[in-house]
C-alpha positions, 0 to 999 in steps of 0.5 A, a space after each residue: 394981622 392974623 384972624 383969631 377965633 375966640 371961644 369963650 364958656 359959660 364956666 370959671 377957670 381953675 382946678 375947683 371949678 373945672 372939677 365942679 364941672 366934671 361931676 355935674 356933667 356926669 350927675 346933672 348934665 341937664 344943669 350944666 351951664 356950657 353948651 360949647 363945653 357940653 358939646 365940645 368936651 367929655 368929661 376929662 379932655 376935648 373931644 377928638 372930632 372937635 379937636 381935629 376940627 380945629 387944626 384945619 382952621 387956619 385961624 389962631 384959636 383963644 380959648 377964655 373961660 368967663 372969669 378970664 374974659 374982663 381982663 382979656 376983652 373987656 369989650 366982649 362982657 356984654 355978650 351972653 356966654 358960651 359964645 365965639 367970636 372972630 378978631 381981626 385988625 381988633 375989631 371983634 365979629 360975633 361968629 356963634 352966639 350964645 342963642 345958637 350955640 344953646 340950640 346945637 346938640 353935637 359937634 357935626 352941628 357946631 362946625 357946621 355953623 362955625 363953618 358958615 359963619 367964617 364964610 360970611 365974614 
């Protein structure tokens, strides 16, 4: 079975709440809630360095908002958010944590950790 990594946000899906998200990224960056969006999105779209980032991993990437997560994994709903996982044979390894994915300030220190995590598993 393939190795699948999961990104979930700290944020709601849809139009509404991802228009939401745009302007307290521009008016109140402080209070944004998404650090793993904060760092791996500008306002409108990915990043580039963070996109090409990811189609070097050759693992398949999920990408969930926390509203998505009870239907998709319910047994991930117990972690706190932003946080990335990695599923294999569906057992779920925490890769990235919401402690220290909240501690990180840029995508350069993001793929690093993601790096040396994926080594330890």
């Amino acid at each position: 079975m393939t190795n699948t990594i999961i990104f979930i946000y700290n944020a709601k899906s849809g139009f509404f709440a991802g228009l939401s998200d745009v302007v307290t990224k521009i008016v109140a960056p402080s209070q944004y809630e998404c650090n793993l969006c904060k760092i791996t999105y500008g306002p409108l779209s990915m990043k580039e360095e963070w996109a090409q980032f990811l189609e070097t991993l050759p693992q398949e990437k999920v990408f969930l908002h926390k509203d998505e997560l009870v239907n998709e994994y319910k047994e991930l709903n117990n972690y706190g958010l932003p946080a990335i996982f990695l599923r294999h044979d569906n057992q779920f390894s925490l890769l990235v944590s919401k402690e220290q994915l909240n501690t990180l300030k840029s995508v350069v220190e993001l793929k690093e950790i993601l790096k040396l995590s994926l080594l330890k598993i």
